[in-house]
C-alpha positions as CSV (number, residue, x, y, z in Angstrom):
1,X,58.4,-34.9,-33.7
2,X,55.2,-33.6,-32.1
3,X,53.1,-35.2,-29.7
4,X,54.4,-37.5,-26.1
5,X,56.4,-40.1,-25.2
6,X,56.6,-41.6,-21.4
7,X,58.3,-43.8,-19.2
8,X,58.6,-45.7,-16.1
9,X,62.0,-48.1,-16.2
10,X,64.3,-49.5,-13.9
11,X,67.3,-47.7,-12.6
12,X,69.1,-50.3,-15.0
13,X,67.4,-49.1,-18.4
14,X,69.6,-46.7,-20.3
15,X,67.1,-45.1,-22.3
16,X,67.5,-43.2,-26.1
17,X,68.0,-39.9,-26.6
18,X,65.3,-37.3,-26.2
19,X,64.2,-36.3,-30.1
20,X,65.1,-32.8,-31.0
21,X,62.8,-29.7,-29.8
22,X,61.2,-31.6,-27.4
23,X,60.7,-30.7,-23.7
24,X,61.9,-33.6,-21.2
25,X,61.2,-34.1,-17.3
26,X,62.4,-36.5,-15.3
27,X,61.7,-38.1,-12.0
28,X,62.6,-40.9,-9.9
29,X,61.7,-42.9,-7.1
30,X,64.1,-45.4,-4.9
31,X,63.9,-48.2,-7.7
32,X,62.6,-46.1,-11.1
33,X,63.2,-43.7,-13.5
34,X,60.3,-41.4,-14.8
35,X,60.7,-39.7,-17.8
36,X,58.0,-37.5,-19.9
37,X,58.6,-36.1,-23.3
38,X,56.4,-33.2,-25.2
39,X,56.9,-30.8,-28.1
40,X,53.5,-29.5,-29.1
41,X,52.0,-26.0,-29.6
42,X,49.0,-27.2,-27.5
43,X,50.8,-28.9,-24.7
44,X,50.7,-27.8,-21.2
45,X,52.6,-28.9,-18.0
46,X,52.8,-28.4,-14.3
47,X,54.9,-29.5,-11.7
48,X,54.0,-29.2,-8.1
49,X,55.3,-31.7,-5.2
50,X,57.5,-34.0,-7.4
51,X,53.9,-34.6,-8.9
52,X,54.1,-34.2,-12.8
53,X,50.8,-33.0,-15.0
54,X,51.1,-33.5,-18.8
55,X,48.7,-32.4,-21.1
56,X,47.6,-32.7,-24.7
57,X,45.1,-30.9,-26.5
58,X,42.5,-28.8,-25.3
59,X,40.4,-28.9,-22.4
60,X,37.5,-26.8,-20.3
61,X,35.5,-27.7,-17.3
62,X,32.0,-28.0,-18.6
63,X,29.9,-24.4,-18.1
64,X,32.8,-22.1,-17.5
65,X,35.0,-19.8,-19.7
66,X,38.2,-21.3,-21.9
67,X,41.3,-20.6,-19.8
68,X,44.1,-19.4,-22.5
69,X,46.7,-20.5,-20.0
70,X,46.2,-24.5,-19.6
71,X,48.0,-25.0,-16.9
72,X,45.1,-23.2,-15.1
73,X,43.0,-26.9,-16.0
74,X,46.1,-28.9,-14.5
75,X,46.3,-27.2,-11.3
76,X,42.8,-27.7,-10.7
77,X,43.2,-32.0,-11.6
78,X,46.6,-31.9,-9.0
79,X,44.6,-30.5,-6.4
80,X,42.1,-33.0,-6.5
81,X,44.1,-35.6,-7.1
82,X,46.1,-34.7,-4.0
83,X,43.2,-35.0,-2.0
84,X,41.4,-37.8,-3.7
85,X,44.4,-40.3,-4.9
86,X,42.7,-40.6,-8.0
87,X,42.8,-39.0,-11.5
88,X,39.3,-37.3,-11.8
89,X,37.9,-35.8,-15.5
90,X,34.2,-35.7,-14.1
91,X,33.4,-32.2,-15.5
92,X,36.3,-31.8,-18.0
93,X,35.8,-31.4,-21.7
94,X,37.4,-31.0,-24.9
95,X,39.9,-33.3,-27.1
96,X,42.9,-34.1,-24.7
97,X,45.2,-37.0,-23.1
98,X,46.4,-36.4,-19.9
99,X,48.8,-38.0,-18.1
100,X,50.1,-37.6,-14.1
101,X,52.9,-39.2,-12.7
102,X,53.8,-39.8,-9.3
103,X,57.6,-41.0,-8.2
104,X,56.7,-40.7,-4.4
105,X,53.5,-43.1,-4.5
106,X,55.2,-44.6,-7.5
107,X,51.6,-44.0,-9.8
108,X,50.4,-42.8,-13.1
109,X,47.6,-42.1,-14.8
110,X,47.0,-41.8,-18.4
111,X,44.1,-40.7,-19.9
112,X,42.4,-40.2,-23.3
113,X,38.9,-38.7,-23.2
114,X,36.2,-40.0,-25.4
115,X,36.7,-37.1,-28.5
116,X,40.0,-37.2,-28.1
117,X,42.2,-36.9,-31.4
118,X,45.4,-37.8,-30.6
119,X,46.1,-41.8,-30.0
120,X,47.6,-43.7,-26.9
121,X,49.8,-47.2,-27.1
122,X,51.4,-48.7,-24.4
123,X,53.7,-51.7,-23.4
124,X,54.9,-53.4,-20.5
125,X,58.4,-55.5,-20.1
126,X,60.8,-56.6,-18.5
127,X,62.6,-53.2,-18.3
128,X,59.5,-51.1,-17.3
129,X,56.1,-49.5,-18.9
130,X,56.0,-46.8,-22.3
131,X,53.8,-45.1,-23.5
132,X,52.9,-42.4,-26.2
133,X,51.3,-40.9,-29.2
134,X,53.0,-43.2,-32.1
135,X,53.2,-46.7,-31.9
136,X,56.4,-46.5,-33.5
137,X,57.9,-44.7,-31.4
138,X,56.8,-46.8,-28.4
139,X,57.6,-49.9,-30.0
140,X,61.1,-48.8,-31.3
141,X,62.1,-47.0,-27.6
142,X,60.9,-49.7,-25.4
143,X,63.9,-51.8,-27.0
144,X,61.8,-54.9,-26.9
145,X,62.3,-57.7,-29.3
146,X,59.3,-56.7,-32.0
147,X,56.9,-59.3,-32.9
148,X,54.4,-59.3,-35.2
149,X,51.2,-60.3,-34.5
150,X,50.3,-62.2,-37.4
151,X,47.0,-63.5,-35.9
152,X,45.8,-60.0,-36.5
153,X,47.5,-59.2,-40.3
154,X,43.9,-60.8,-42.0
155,X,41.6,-58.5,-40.6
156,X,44.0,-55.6,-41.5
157,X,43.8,-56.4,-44.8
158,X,40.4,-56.8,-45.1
159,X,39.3,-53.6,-42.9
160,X,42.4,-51.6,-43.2
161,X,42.6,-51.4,-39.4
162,X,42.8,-53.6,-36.1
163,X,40.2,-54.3,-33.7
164,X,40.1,-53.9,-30.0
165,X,43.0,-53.1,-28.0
166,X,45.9,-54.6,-30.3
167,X,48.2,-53.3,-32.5
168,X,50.1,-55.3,-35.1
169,X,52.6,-56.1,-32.6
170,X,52.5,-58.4,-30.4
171,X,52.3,-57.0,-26.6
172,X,51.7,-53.3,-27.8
173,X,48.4,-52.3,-27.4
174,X,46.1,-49.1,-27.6
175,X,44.2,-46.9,-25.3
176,X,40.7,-46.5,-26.7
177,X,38.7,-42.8,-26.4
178,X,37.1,-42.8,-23.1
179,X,39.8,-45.4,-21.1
180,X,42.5,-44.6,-18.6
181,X,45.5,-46.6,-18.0
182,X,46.7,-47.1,-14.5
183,X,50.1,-48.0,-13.3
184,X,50.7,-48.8,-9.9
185,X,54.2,-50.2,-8.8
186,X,54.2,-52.2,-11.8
187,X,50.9,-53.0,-11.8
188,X,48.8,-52.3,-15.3
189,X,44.9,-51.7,-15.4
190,X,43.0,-50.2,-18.3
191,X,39.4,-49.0,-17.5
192,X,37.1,-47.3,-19.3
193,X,35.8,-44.4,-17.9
194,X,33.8,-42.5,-19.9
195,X,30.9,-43.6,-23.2
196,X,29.3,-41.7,-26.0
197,X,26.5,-42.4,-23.9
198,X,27.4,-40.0,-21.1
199,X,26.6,-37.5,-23.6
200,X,23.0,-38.5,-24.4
201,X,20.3,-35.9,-22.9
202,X,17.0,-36.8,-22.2
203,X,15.5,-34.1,-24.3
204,X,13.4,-33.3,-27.5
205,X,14.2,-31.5,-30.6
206,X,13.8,-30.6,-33.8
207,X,15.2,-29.6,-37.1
208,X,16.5,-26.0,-36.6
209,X,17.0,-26.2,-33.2
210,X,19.6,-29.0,-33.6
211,X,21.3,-26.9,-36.4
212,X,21.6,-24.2,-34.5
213,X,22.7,-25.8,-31.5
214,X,25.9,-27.6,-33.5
215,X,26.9,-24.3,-35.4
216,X,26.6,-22.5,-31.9
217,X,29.0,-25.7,-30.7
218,X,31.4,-25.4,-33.6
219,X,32.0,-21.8,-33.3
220,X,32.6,-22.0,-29.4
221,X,34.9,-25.1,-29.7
222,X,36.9,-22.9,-33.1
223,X,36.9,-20.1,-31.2
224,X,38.7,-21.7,-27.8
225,X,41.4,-23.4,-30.6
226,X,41.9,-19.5,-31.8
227,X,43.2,-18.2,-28.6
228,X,45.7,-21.6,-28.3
229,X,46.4,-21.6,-31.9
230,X,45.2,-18.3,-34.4
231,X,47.4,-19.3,-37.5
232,X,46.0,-22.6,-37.1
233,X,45.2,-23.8,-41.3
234,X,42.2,-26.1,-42.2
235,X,43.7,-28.8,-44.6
236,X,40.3,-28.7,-47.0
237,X,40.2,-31.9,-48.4
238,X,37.3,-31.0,-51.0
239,X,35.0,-32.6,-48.4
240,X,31.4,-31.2,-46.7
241,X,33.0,-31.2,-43.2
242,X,36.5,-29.4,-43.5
243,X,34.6,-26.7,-45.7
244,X,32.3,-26.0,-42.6
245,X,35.4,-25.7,-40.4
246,X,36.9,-23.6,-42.9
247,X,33.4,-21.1,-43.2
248,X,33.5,-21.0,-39.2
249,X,37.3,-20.4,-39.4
250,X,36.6,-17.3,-41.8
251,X,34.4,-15.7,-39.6
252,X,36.1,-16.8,-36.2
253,X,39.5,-14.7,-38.0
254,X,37.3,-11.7,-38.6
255,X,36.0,-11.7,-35.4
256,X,39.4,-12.0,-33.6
257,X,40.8,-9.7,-35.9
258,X,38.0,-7.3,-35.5
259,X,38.5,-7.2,-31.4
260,X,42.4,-6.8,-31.6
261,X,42.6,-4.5,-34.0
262,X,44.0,-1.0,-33.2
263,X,42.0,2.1,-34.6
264,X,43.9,4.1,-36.6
Protein backbone atom coordinates (compact mmCIF):
# COMPACT_ATOMS: atom_id res chain seq x y z
CA UNK A 1 0.00 0.00 0.00
CA UNK A 2 1.49 3.34 -0.87
CA UNK A 3 1.17 6.50 0.75
CA UNK A 4 1.38 7.17 5.10
CA UNK A 5 -0.04 6.15 8.01
CA UNK A 6 0.73 7.90 11.64
CA UNK A 7 0.30 7.69 15.17
CA UNK A 8 0.49 9.01 18.57
CA UNK A 9 -1.13 6.34 21.20
CA UNK A 10 -0.81 5.44 24.69
CA UNK A 11 1.83 3.13 26.03
CA UNK A 12 -1.35 0.86 26.45
CA UNK A 13 -2.41 0.69 22.66
CA UNK A 14 -1.11 -2.38 20.90
CA UNK A 15 -1.25 -1.25 17.55
CA UNK A 16 -1.62 -3.58 13.99
CA UNK A 17 0.93 -4.78 12.02
CA UNK A 18 2.96 -2.55 9.72
CA UNK A 19 1.60 -3.41 5.93
CA UNK A 20 4.08 -5.11 3.78
CA UNK A 21 7.06 -2.90 1.96
CA UNK A 22 6.48 -0.18 3.99
CA UNK A 23 9.21 1.74 5.99
CA UNK A 24 8.25 2.19 9.95
CA UNK A 25 9.87 4.62 12.62
CA UNK A 26 9.06 4.73 15.89
CA UNK A 27 9.39 7.07 18.81
CA UNK A 28 8.33 7.52 22.18
CA UNK A 29 8.00 9.92 24.91
CA UNK A 30 7.45 9.07 28.93
CA UNK A 31 3.54 8.37 28.31
CA UNK A 32 3.34 7.73 24.20
CA UNK A 33 4.11 5.86 21.38
CA UNK A 34 4.92 7.48 17.99
CA UNK A 35 4.81 5.58 15.05
CA UNK A 36 5.19 6.81 11.12
CA UNK A 37 4.55 4.56 8.21
CA UNK A 38 5.66 5.25 4.39
CA UNK A 39 6.22 3.25 1.22
CA UNK A 40 6.29 5.62 -1.70
CA UNK A 41 8.71 6.26 -4.64
CA UNK A 42 8.44 9.96 -3.73
CA UNK A 43 8.76 9.87 -0.02
CA UNK A 44 11.57 11.31 1.85
CA UNK A 45 12.55 11.21 5.53
CA UNK A 46 15.01 12.55 8.02
CA UNK A 47 15.82 12.00 11.45
CA UNK A 48 17.83 14.40 13.50
CA UNK A 49 17.50 14.84 17.52
CA UNK A 50 14.72 12.19 18.09
CA UNK A 51 12.95 14.80 15.72
CA UNK A 52 11.22 12.88 12.77
CA UNK A 53 10.55 14.69 9.16
CA UNK A 54 8.18 12.84 6.75
CA UNK A 55 7.50 13.77 3.48
CA UNK A 56 5.23 13.19 0.57
CA UNK A 57 5.37 14.39 -2.80
CA UNK A 58 7.43 16.96 -4.20
CA UNK A 59 8.64 20.09 -2.97
CA UNK A 60 11.04 23.24 -3.90
CA UNK A 61 11.67 26.52 -2.09
CA UNK A 62 10.27 29.04 -4.49
CA UNK A 63 13.18 30.67 -6.94
CA UNK A 64 15.84 28.05 -6.42
CA UNK A 65 16.84 24.75 -8.31
CA UNK A 66 14.93 21.22 -7.70
CA UNK A 67 17.10 19.28 -5.15
CA UNK A 68 16.93 15.46 -6.57
CA UNK A 69 17.70 14.36 -3.00
CA UNK A 70 14.58 15.52 -0.80
CA UNK A 71 15.85 15.26 2.20
CA UNK A 72 17.91 18.36 1.32
CA UNK A 73 14.08 20.30 1.70
CA UNK A 74 13.63 18.51 5.18
CA UNK A 75 16.83 19.50 6.71
CA UNK A 76 16.22 22.97 5.85
CA UNK A 77 12.13 22.81 7.62
CA UNK A 78 14.12 20.91 10.97
CA UNK A 79 16.40 23.68 11.24
CA UNK A 80 13.88 26.15 11.38
CA UNK A 81 11.75 24.53 13.23
CA UNK A 82 14.41 23.99 15.89
CA UNK A 83 14.81 27.47 16.15
CA UNK A 84 11.31 28.69 15.64
CA UNK A 85 9.03 25.83 17.40
CA UNK A 86 6.87 26.01 14.68
CA UNK A 87 6.38 24.19 11.30
CA UNK A 88 7.12 26.89 8.67
CA UNK A 89 6.20 26.35 4.59
CA UNK A 90 6.54 30.18 3.86
CA UNK A 91 8.63 29.77 0.64
CA UNK A 92 7.95 26.01 -0.10
CA UNK A 93 6.26 24.84 -3.23
CA UNK A 94 5.12 21.92 -5.05
CA UNK A 95 2.34 19.06 -4.21
CA UNK A 96 3.41 17.55 -0.77
CA UNK A 97 2.10 16.64 2.98
CA UNK A 98 4.54 16.86 5.44
CA UNK A 99 4.43 15.80 8.62
CA UNK A 100 7.09 16.38 11.91
CA UNK A 101 6.96 14.68 15.03
CA UNK A 102 8.31 15.47 18.18
CA UNK A 103 8.45 12.73 21.28
CA UNK A 104 10.66 15.20 23.47
CA UNK A 105 8.18 18.31 23.31
CA UNK A 106 5.49 15.74 22.68
CA UNK A 107 4.28 17.77 19.07
CA UNK A 108 3.33 17.24 15.57
CA UNK A 109 2.67 18.88 12.67
CA UNK A 110 0.87 17.73 9.68
CA UNK A 111 0.58 19.51 6.75
CA UNK A 112 -1.03 19.47 3.27
CA UNK A 113 -0.16 22.39 1.01
CA UNK A 114 -2.86 23.98 -1.08
CA UNK A 115 -2.00 21.76 -4.67
CA UNK A 116 -1.44 19.08 -2.89
CA UNK A 117 -2.64 15.65 -4.40
CA UNK A 118 -2.54 13.27 -1.90
CA UNK A 119 -5.40 13.45 0.95
CA UNK A 120 -5.17 13.76 4.92
CA UNK A 121 -7.92 12.17 7.56
CA UNK A 122 -7.52 12.22 11.01
CA UNK A 123 -9.14 11.02 14.37
CA UNK A 124 -8.81 11.47 17.91
CA UNK A 125 -9.91 8.88 20.84
CA UNK A 126 -9.61 7.55 23.68
CA UNK A 127 -6.42 5.59 22.80
CA UNK A 128 -4.59 8.43 20.99
CA UNK A 129 -4.57 10.56 17.41
CA UNK A 130 -4.15 8.73 13.55
CA UNK A 131 -3.70 9.93 10.81
CA UNK A 132 -2.99 9.20 6.93
CA UNK A 133 -3.60 9.11 3.34
CA UNK A 134 -6.75 6.60 3.24
CA UNK A 135 -9.58 7.07 5.35
CA UNK A 136 -9.81 3.40 5.47
CA UNK A 137 -7.03 2.76 6.67
CA UNK A 138 -7.30 5.40 9.51
CA UNK A 139 -10.70 4.42 10.33
CA UNK A 140 -9.92 0.55 10.43
CA UNK A 141 -6.34 1.09 12.49
CA UNK A 142 -7.57 3.42 15.01
CA UNK A 143 -9.79 0.37 16.33
CA UNK A 144 -12.57 2.75 17.12
CA UNK A 145 -16.11 1.66 17.11
CA UNK A 146 -17.13 2.97 13.24
CA UNK A 147 -20.11 5.08 13.00
CA UNK A 148 -21.75 6.26 10.18
CA UNK A 149 -22.55 9.55 9.84
CA UNK A 150 -25.82 9.34 8.35
CA UNK A 151 -26.60 13.09 8.64
CA UNK A 152 -24.14 13.44 5.85
CA UNK A 153 -25.28 10.12 3.44
CA UNK A 154 -28.01 12.75 1.55
CA UNK A 155 -25.68 15.07 0.28
CA UNK A 156 -23.37 12.13 -0.88
CA UNK A 157 -25.87 11.04 -2.94
CA UNK A 158 -26.78 13.92 -4.46
CA UNK A 159 -23.09 15.49 -5.06
CA UNK A 160 -21.22 12.33 -4.95
CA UNK A 161 -18.97 13.76 -2.26
CA UNK A 162 -18.99 15.31 1.39
CA UNK A 163 -18.63 18.77 2.36
CA UNK A 164 -16.38 20.48 4.74
CA UNK A 165 -14.20 18.64 7.03
CA UNK A 166 -16.35 15.32 7.49
CA UNK A 167 -16.11 12.10 6.17
CA UNK A 168 -18.86 9.58 6.20
CA UNK A 169 -17.87 8.51 9.63
CA UNK A 170 -18.65 9.96 12.35
CA UNK A 171 -15.44 11.62 14.28
CA UNK A 172 -13.11 11.08 11.19
CA UNK A 173 -12.49 14.04 9.41
CA UNK A 174 -10.24 15.53 6.52
CA UNK A 175 -7.46 17.96 6.22
CA UNK A 176 -8.33 20.39 3.47
CA UNK A 177 -5.33 21.74 0.84
CA UNK A 178 -3.80 24.57 2.45
CA UNK A 179 -4.56 23.50 6.45
CA UNK A 180 -2.14 22.06 9.05
CA UNK A 181 -3.11 19.98 11.88
CA UNK A 182 -1.50 20.51 15.16
CA UNK A 183 -1.09 18.13 18.03
CA UNK A 184 0.08 19.20 21.15
CA UNK A 185 -0.04 16.75 24.28
CA UNK A 186 -3.30 15.74 23.17
CA UNK A 187 -4.39 18.74 22.15
CA UNK A 188 -6.00 19.02 18.33
CA UNK A 189 -6.02 22.40 16.23
CA UNK A 190 -6.60 22.60 12.50
CA UNK A 191 -5.65 25.93 10.77
CA UNK A 192 -5.51 26.95 7.57
CA UNK A 193 -2.56 28.28 6.54
CA UNK A 194 -2.29 28.95 3.11
CA UNK A 195 -5.40 30.18 0.11
CA UNK A 196 -5.50 30.16 -3.65
CA UNK A 197 -5.40 33.60 -3.02
CA UNK A 198 -1.74 33.77 -1.83
CA UNK A 199 -1.06 32.99 -5.35
CA UNK A 200 -2.90 35.99 -7.02
CA UNK A 201 -0.17 38.63 -8.46
CA UNK A 202 -1.02 42.05 -9.00
CA UNK A 203 -0.13 42.03 -12.53
CA UNK A 204 -1.49 42.43 -16.22
CA UNK A 205 -1.57 40.07 -19.12
CA UNK A 206 -2.52 38.87 -22.09
CA UNK A 207 -3.25 36.03 -24.35
CA UNK A 208 0.15 34.60 -25.31
CA UNK A 209 1.87 35.67 -22.59
CA UNK A 210 -0.31 33.59 -20.14
CA UNK A 211 0.20 30.61 -22.61
CA UNK A 212 3.49 30.77 -22.58
CA UNK A 213 3.96 31.34 -19.04
CA UNK A 214 1.79 27.87 -18.13
CA UNK A 215 3.63 25.68 -20.77
CA UNK A 216 6.98 27.25 -19.33
CA UNK A 217 5.28 26.05 -15.71
CA UNK A 218 4.27 22.64 -16.91
CA UNK A 219 7.52 21.73 -18.36
CA UNK A 220 9.53 22.96 -15.15
CA UNK A 221 7.10 21.23 -12.69
CA UNK A 222 7.40 17.64 -15.47
CA UNK A 223 10.74 18.14 -15.58
CA UNK A 224 11.46 18.22 -11.49
CA UNK A 225 8.91 14.84 -11.43
CA UNK A 226 11.64 13.31 -14.11
CA UNK A 227 14.55 13.36 -11.98
CA UNK A 228 12.26 11.79 -8.82
CA UNK A 229 10.44 9.57 -11.08
CA UNK A 230 11.62 9.03 -15.20
CA UNK A 231 9.45 5.89 -15.91
CA UNK A 232 6.72 7.73 -14.46
CA UNK A 233 3.44 6.76 -17.21
CA UNK A 234 0.53 9.34 -17.98
CA UNK A 235 -2.76 7.30 -17.60
CA UNK A 236 -4.42 9.35 -20.84
CA UNK A 237 -7.87 9.26 -20.22
CA UNK A 238 -8.88 10.54 -23.81
CA UNK A 239 -9.12 13.95 -22.18
CA UNK A 240 -7.54 17.62 -23.28
CA UNK A 241 -5.47 17.77 -19.98
CA UNK A 242 -3.64 14.27 -19.66
CA UNK A 243 -2.82 14.67 -23.58
CA UNK A 244 -0.92 18.00 -22.68
CA UNK A 245 0.95 16.15 -19.94
CA UNK A 246 1.57 13.39 -22.21
CA UNK A 247 3.08 16.04 -25.23
CA UNK A 248 5.27 17.67 -22.43
CA UNK A 249 6.20 14.14 -21.17
CA UNK A 250 7.31 13.27 -24.85
CA UNK A 251 9.55 15.96 -25.09
CA UNK A 252 10.71 16.13 -21.37
CA UNK A 253 11.99 12.06 -22.29
CA UNK A 254 13.79 13.31 -25.27
CA UNK A 255 15.33 15.90 -23.51
CA UNK A 256 16.55 13.73 -20.57
CA UNK A 257 17.41 11.17 -22.79
CA UNK A 258 19.24 13.43 -25.08
CA UNK A 259 21.65 14.83 -21.95
CA UNK A 260 22.40 11.18 -20.55
CA UNK A 261 22.99 9.61 -23.43
CA UNK A 262 26.57 8.26 -24.18
CA UNK A 263 28.07 9.01 -27.68
CA UNK A 264 28.99 6.16 -29.35
Amino acid sequence: MIGYFGSITKKSFSPTAVETARDCWSGESNERDYRIEGANTCTATLEQNRIKLFLLGIVRRNGQSFHKDQSVILAEILSDYEKSGALRIEGLEGSFTVVLVDPEKERLFLYRNIVGSTFAFYTQTESGLFFGNNLAEVARKSQKALRVAEEQLPIYFYYRLVPDSYTLFKDIYRIHPGEMLQWHRGKVSVQRIQTVADYLEAKTTNEKDSIDRFESVMHEVLSDWNQLVPNTAVLLSGGVDSTLIQVHWNRIWHEFHAKNEKPK
